[in-house]
C-alpha positions as CSV (number, residue, x, y, z in Angstrom):
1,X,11.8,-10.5,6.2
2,X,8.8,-8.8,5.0
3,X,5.5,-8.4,7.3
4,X,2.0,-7.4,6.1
5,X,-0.7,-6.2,8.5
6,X,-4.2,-5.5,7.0
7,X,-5.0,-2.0,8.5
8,X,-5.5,-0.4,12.0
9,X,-8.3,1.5,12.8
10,X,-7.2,5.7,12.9
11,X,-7.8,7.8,15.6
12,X,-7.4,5.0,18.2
13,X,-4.1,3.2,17.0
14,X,-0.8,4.4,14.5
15,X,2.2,2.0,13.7
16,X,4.7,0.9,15.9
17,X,8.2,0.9,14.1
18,X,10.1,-1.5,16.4
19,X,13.6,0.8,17.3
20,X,12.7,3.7,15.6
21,X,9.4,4.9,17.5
22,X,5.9,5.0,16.7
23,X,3.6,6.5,14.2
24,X,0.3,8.1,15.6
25,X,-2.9,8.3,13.7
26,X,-4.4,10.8,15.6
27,X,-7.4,13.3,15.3
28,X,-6.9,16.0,18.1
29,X,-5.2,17.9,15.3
30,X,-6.0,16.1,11.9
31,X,-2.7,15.2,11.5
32,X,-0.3,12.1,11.7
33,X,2.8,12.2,13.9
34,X,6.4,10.0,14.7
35,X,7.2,9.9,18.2
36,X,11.1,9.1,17.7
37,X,12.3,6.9,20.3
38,X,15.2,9.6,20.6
39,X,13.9,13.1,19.6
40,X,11.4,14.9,19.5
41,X,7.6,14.1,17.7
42,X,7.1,15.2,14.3
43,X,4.0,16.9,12.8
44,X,2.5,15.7,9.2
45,X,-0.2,18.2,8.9
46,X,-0.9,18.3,5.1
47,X,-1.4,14.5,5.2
48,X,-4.5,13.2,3.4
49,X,-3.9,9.7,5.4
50,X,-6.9,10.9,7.9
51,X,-9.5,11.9,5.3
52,X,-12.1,9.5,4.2
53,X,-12.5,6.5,5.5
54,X,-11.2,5.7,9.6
55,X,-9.0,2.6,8.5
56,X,-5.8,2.9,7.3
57,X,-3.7,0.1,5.3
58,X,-0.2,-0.3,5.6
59,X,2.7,-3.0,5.3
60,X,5.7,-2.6,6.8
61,X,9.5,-3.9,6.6
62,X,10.4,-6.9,8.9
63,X,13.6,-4.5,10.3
64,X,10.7,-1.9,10.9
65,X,12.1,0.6,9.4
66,X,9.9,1.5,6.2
67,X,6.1,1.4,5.7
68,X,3.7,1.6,2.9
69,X,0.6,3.4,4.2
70,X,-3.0,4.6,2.4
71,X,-6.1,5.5,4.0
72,X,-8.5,2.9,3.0
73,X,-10.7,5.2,0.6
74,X,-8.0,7.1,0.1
75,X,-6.0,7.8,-3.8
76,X,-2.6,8.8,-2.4
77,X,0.1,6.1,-1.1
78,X,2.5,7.2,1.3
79,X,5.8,6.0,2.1
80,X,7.7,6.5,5.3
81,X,11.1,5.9,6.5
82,X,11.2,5.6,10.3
83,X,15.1,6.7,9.7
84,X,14.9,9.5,8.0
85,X,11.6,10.7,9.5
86,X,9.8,11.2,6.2
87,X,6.7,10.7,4.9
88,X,6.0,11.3,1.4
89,X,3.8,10.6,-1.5
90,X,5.0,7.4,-3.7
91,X,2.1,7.3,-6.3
92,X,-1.8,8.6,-6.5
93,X,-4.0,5.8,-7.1
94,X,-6.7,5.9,-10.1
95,X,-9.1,5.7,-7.6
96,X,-13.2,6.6,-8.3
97,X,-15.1,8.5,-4.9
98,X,-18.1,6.1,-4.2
99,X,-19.8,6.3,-1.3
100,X,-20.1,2.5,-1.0
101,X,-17.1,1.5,1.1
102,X,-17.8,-2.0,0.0
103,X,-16.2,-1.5,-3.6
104,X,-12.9,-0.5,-2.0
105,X,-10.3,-3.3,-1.5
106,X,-6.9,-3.3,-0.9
107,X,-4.0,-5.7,-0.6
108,X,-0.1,-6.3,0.3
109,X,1.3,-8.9,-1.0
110,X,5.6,-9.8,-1.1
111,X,7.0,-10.1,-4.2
112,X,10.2,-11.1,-3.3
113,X,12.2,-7.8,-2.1
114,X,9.7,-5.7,-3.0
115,X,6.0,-5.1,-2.2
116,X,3.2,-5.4,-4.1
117,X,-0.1,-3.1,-3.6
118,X,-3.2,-4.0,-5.4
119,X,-6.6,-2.6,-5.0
120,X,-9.8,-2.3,-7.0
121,X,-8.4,-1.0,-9.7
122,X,-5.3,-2.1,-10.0
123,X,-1.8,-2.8,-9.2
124,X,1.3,-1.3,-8.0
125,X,5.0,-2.7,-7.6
126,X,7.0,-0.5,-5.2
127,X,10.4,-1.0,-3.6
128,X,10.9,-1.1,0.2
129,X,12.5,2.6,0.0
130,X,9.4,3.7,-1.5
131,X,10.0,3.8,-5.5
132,X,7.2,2.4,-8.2
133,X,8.9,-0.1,-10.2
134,X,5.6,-0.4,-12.1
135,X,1.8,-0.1,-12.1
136,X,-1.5,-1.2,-14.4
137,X,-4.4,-0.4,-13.8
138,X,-7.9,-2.6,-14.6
139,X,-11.2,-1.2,-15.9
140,X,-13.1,-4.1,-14.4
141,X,-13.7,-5.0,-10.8
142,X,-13.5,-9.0,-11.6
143,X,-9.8,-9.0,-11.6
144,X,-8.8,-11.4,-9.3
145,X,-5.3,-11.6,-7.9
146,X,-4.0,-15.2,-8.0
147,X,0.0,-15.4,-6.6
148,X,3.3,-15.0,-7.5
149,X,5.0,-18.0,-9.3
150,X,8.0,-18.2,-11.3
151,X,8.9,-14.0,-11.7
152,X,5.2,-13.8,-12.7
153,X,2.0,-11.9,-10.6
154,X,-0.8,-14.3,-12.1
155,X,-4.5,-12.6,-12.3
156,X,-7.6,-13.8,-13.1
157,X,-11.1,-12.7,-14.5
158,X,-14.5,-14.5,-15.9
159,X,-14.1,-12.6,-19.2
160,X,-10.2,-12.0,-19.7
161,X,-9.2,-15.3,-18.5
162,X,-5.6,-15.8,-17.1
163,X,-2.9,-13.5,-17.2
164,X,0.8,-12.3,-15.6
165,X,2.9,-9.8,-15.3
166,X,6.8,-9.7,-15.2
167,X,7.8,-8.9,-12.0
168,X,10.9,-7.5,-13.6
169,X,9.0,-4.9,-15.7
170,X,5.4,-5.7,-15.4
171,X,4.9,-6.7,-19.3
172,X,1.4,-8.1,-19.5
173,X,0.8,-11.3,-21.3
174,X,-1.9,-14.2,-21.6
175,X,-1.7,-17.4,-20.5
176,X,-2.4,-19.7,-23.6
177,X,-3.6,-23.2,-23.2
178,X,-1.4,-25.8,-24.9
């Protein structure tokens, strides 16, 4: 069972991983930190979660036990394992500083057992555990994710048309009209 959530607002709320504790988004100290249902809290002090924007985005398994997190201006996706109470860079997005928070978009999506991350300029397959199976990224905002159908994550544009990728291995091809 997977479970997207669009984002929570930092500094007032964190993520609640159901049996494994809760993970607090908070600014007294500019840093992010698990309360462990069982132990004590943990510190993430060098996370760059908290800087730009006050939204963060994350998904987050259906047993609770992993999340996917980015601030919502932010380059760097995190993964975190409630388990193993660790929170670590999975990939830097190609991401461009504008100060119009309007431009910045991003996305879960379940692609079967894995997760899929798209943004403004781009995509990124990762496994639950936190590993990128594959990324592309697009030089044009006007890319326009479309599904998942058949093994295939369909896009769209005005000027490229319609296109997939292989979930397997994220080889691009056309769609041709026949």
């Amino acid at each position: 069972m997977i479970e997207t959530t669009d984002s929570a607002r930092s500094g007032s709320y964190g993520i609640s991983f159901e049996g494994h504790g809760y993970l607090d988004f908070g600014w007294r100290d500019a840093c992010v930190t698990f309360y462990p249902e069982q132990d004590l809290p943990i510190d993430y002090k060098h996370s760059s979660l908290l800087t730009g924007s006050m939204f963060i985005d994350f998904w987050k398994s259906g047993d609770s036990r992993y999340g996917i997190l980015l601030n919502h201006t932010g380059k760097d996706v995190y993964h975190f394992d409630a388990v193993a109470k660790k929170l670590t860079i999975a990939i830097q997005l190609n991401r461009e500083e504008c100060d119009d928070f309007g431009l910045y978009y991003t996305k879960f999506e379940p692609v079967y057992e894995d997760i899929l991350l798209i943004y403004e300029k781009g995509v990124v397959l990762l496994d639950k555990e936190g590993s990128v199976c594959w990324f592309k990224d697009h030089h044009k905002l006007d890319y326009h994710f479309r599904g998942v159908y058949h093994r295939y994550i369909w896009f769209e544009s005005e000027y490229k048309g319609k296109w997939k990728y292989a979930v397997s291995n994220g080889a691009e091809s056309l769609q041709t009209d026949e």
